[in-house]
C-alpha positions as CSV (number, residue, x, y, z in Angstrom):
1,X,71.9,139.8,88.4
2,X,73.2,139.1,84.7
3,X,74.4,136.0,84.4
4,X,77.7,136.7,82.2
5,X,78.0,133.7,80.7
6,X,74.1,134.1,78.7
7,X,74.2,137.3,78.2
8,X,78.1,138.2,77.4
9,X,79.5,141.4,75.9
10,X,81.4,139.7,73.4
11,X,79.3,139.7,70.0
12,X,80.4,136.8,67.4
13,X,76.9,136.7,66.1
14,X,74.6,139.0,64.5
15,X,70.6,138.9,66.6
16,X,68.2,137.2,64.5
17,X,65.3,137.3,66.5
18,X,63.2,138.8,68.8
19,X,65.2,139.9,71.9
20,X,64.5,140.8,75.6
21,X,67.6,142.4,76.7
22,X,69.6,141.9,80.1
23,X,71.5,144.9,82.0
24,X,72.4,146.0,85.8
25,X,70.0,144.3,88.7
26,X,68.5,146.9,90.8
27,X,68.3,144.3,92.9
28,X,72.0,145.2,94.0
29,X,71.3,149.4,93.1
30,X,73.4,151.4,95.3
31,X,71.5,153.9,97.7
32,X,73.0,157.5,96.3
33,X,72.4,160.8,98.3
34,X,72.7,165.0,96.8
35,X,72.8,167.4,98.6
36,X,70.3,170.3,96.9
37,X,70.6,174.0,98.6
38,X,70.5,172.3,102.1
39,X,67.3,169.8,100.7
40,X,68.8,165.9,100.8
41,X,67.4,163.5,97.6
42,X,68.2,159.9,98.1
43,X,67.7,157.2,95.6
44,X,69.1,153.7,94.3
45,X,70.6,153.3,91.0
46,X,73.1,150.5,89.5
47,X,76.7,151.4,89.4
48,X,78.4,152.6,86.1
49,X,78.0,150.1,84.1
50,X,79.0,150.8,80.2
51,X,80.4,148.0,77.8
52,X,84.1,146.8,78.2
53,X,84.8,148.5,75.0
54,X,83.5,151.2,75.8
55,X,84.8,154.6,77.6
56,X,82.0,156.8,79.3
57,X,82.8,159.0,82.0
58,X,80.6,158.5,85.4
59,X,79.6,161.8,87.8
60,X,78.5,162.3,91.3
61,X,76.4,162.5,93.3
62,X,77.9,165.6,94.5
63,X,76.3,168.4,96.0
64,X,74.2,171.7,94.6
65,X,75.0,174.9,96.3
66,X,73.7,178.6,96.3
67,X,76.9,180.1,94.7
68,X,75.7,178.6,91.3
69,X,79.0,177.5,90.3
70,X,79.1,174.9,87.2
71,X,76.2,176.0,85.9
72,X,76.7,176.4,82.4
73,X,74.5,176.7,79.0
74,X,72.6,173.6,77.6
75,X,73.5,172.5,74.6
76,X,72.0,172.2,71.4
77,X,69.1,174.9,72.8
78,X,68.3,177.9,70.1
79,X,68.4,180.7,72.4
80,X,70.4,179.3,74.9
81,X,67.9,180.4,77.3
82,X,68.5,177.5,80.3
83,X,71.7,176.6,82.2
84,X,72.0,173.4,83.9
85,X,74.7,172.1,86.7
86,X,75.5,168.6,86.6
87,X,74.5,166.1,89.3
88,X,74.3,162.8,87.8
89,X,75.8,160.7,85.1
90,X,75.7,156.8,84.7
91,X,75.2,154.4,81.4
92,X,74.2,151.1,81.7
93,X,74.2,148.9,78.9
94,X,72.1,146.1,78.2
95,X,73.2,142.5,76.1
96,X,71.2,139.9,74.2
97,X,71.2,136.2,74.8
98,X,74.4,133.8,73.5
99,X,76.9,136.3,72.3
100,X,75.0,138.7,70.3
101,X,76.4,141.0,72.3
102,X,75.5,144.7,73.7
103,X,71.6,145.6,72.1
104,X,70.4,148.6,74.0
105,X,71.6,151.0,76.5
106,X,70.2,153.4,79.2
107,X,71.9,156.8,79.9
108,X,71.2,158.5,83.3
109,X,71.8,162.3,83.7
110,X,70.5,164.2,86.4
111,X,71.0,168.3,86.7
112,X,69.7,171.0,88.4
113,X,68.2,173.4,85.6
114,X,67.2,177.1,85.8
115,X,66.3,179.7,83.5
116,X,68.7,183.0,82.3
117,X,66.3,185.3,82.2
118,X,63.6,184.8,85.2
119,X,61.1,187.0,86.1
120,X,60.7,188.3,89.6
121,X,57.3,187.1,90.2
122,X,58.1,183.6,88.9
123,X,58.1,180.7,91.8
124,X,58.6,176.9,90.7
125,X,57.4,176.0,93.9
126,X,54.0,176.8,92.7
127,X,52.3,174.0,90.1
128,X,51.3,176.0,87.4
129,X,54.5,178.0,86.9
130,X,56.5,174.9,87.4
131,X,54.5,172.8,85.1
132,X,54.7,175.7,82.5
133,X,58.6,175.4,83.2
134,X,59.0,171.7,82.4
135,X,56.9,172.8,79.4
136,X,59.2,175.6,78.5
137,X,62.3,173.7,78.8
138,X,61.5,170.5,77.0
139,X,60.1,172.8,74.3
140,X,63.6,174.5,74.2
141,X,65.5,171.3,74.2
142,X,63.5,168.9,71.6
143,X,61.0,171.4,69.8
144,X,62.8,172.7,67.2
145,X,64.2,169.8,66.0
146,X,62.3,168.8,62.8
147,X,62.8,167.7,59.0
148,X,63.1,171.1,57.2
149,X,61.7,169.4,53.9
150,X,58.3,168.2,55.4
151,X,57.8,169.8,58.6
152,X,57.8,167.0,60.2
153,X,58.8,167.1,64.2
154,X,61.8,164.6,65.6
155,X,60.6,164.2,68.4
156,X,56.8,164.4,70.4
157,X,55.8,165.1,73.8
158,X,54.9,165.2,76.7
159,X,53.7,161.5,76.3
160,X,52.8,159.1,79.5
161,X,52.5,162.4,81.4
162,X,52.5,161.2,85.2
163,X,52.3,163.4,88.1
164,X,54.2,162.2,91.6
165,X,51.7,163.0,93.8
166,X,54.4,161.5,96.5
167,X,56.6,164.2,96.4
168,X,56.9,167.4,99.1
169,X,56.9,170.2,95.9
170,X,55.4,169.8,92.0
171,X,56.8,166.9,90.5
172,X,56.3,164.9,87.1
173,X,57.4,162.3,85.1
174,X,57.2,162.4,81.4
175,X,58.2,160.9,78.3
176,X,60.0,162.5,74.9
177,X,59.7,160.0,72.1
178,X,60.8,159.4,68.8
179,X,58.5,160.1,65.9
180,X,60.4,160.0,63.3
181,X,62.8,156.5,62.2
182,X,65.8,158.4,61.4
183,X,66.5,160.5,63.7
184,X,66.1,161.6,67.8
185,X,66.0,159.3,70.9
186,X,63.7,158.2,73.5
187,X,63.8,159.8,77.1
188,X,61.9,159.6,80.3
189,X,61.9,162.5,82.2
190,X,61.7,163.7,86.0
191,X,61.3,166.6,87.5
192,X,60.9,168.7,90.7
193,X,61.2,171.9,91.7
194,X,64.2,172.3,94.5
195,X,63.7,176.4,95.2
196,X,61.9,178.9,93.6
197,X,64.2,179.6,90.8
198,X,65.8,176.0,90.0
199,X,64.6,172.8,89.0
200,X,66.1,169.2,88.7
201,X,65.7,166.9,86.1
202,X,66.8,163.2,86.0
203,X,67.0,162.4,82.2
204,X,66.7,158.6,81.1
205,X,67.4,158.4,77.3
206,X,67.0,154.4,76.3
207,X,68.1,153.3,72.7
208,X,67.6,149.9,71.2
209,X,69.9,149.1,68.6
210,X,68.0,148.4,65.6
211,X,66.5,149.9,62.5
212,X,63.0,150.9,61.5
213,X,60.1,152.8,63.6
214,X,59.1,152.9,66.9
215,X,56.7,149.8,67.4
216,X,59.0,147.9,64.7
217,X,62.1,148.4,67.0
218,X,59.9,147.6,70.0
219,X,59.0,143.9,68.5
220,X,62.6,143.2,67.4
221,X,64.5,144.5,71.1
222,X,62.2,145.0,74.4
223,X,62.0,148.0,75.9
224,X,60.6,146.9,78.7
225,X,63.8,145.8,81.0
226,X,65.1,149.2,80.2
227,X,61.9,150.9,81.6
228,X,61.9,149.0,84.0
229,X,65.2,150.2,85.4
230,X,64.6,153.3,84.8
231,X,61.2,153.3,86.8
232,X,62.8,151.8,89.6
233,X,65.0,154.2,90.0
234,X,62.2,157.2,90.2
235,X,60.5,155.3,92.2
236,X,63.1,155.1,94.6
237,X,64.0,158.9,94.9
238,X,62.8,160.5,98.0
239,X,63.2,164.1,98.5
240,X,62.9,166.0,102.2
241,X,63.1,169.6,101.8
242,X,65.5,172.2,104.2
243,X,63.9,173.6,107.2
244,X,64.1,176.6,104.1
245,X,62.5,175.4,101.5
246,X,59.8,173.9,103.7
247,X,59.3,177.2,104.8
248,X,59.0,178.2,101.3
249,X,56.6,175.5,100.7
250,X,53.9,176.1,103.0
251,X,53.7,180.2,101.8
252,X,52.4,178.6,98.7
253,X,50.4,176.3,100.3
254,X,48.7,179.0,101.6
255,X,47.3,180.0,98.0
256,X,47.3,176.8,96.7
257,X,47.0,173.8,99.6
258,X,47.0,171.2,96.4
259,X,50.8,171.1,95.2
260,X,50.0,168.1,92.4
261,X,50.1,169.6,88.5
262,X,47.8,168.8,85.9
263,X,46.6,165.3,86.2
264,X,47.1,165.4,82.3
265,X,48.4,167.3,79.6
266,X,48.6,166.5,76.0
267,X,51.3,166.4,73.2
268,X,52.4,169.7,72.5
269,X,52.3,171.3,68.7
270,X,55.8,171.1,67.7
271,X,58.0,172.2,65.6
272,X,58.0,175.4,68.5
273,X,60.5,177.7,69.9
274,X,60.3,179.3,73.2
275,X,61.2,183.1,73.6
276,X,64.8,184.2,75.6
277,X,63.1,183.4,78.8
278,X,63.1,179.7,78.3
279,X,59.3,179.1,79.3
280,X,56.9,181.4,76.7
281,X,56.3,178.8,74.0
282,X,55.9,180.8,70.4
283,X,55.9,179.9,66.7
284,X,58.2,177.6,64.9
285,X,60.6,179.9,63.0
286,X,64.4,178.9,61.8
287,X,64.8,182.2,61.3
288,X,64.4,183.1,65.0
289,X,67.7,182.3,66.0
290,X,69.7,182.7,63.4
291,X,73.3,181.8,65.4
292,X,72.0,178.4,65.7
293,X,71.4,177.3,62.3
């Protein structure tokens, strides 16, 4: 548990030094349950925990049904070509020693996600089209963003690619980093398949606030208590599919008995776009989608 009187939110002093940051325990995480198309996911995570002066709005858990209501378009996708439904939203901020006040932050989304446009023969249940999915959709979200002037990608992944062999159906945890100083986030990613057509992802986007690179923000504010949360948390999730889905789940079992995805998979060549149905990676070209820019 913090203790509130070294690590306040109050800041009367600048940080000077190197800093390991302080946020919620999951010692004292509360056990959360969804409800996913009859499926049940269960998990700990810390309550809503966002700096005094600050004003973040918390969501869920609430339930996923069929009738696909509150689904709507992801943002900040050229070609709007995935919809996601909201699950999951807390922020928990993190403070440095002696009033220096809040230094990093980790913000927790989780969403089921499908595709507009999906093809008949498509089943995320299998590995291979959900790992091409995952590829799809972080390709979508993060690939296009790059500096115009040198070509030069925001962001790069999948990095730390870690399949969760303990799960029922596909499942993988990745991470999105930075790769450029100025602009673009840090995320670690899970996801699962929860039918044949949807998937959920529980986003973890950690910021340290500081200046400068990757590994030069890393040796002024730790990372590491924010990971740690964070991996807690997935470590914690435990899915048990409907009598449905199970169902579902052994057809495929039938023509593939090993549900794991790739063991590994590199760094994909971005800048990239994917085509209108949200998986096909093709060609970088600004042009593509002209509404967007």
């Amino acid at each position: 548990m913090r203790n509130f009187i070294k690590y306040p939110s109050l800041k009367l002093k600048p940080r000077r030094d190197y800093c390991a940051p302080v946020g919620p325990s999951f010692r004292f995480a509360w056990k959360r349950r969804i409800d996913l198309l009859g499926s049940r996911l269960e998990f700990r995570a810390p309550g809503h925990a966002p700096a005094p002066s600050r004003w973040e709005e918390k969501l869920g858990p609430g339930p996923h049904t069929r009738s696909g209501a509150g689904f709507r378009t992801c943002r900040l996708m050229p070609g709007e070509s995935w919809e996601e439904a909201s699950l999951f939203r807390r922020l928990w901020d993190f403070y440095g020693l002696w009033f220096v006040g809040r230094v990093a932050r980790v913000y927790c989304y989780g969403a089921v996600l499908r595709p507009k446009q999906l093809g008949e023969s498509i089943n995320f249940l299998h590995p291979s089209a959900f790992e091409s999915a995952v590829l799809g959709y972080i390709t979508a979200k993060w690939g296009h963003d790059v500096d115009e002037d040198d070509g030069i990608p925001f962001q790069r992944a999948p990095v730390c690619w870690r399949p969760l062999k303990e799960m029922p159906v596909p499942a993988v945890v990745l991470d999105v980093q930075q790769a450029v100083s100025y602009a673009g986030s840090n995320y670690r990613l899970l996801f699962f398949p929860i039918s044949a057509d949807r998937i959920v992802c529980f986003s973890f986007c950690y910021d340290q606030y500081c200046t400068g690179p990757l590994e030069e923000r890393d040796s002024k504010i730790s990372p590491e208590p924010l990971l740690e949360l964070i991996d807690n948390v997935i470590a914690s999730m435990r899915f048990t599919p409907s009598a449905e889905l199970q169902q579902a789940i052994d057809e495929v079992k039938q023509q593939c008995p090993d549900l794991s995805v790739s063991p590994e998979c590199q760094p994909l060549k971005w800048p990239a776009h994917v085509d209108k149905d949200g998986i096909t990676i093709v060609e970088y070209d600004r042009r593509r989608y002209p509404e967007y820019i």
